[in-house]
N, C-alpha and C positions, 0 to 999 in steps of 0.2 A: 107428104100428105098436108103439113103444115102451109108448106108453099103453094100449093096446086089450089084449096083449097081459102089462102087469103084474098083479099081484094086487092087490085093493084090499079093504082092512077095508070099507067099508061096501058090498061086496057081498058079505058072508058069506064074506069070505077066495078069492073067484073071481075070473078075469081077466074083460075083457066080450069076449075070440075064445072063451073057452071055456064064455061062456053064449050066443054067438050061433052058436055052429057043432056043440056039444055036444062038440067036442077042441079037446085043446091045439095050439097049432100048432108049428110042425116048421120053424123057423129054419136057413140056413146055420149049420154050425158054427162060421165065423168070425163072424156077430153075434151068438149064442146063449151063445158063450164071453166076450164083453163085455157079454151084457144079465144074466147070470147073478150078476154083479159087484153087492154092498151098497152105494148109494151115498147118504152121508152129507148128506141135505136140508140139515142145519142150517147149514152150511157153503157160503154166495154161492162160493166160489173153485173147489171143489172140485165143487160141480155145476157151472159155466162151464164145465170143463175135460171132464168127463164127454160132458156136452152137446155140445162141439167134435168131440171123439174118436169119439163116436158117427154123428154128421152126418156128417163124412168117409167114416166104413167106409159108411154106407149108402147115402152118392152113388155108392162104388168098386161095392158090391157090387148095387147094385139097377142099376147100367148090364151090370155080367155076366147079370143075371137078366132084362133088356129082350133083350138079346142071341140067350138061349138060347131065351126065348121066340118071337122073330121067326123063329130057322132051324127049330124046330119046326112 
C-alpha cells in the first residue's frame, strides 16, 4: 500500500494507484497522517523505526477496515 501509493521519479513524479485507477487514493486519516511524513532513506535506523511504526498502525487499522467491511 505504502509503495503503490508513493510517488516515484521514474514514473514522471506519479504514484502507481494514481496510474492504475486514474485518483489518488483516500487513506484513513490516521495512516495518511504517517504516510505524509519525509523519511530519511539514507539513514538504516531511522527507516527500521519508520517501517515498525507503520506495520503496527496498519495491522491496528486495516483489522477496523476487515471489520467495517464484514457488517457492511
Amino acid at each position: 500500500m505504502g509503495y503503490k501509493m508513493s510517488i516515484h521519479d521514474y514514473l514522471s513524479h506519479f504514484a502507481i494507484y494514481f496510474l492504475l485507477f486514474g485518483r489518488h487514493p483516500i487513506p484513513p486519516s490516521s495512516i495518511f497522517t504517517q504516510m505524509d511524513q519525509v523519511v530519511d532513506l539514507d539513514s538504516l535506523a531511522i527507516w527500521v523505526t519508520i517501517i515498525a511504526k507503520r506495520a503496527t498502525l496498519f495491522k491496528r487499522v486495516m483489522a477496523m477496515a476487515m471489520e467495517n467491511l464484514s457488517i457492511a
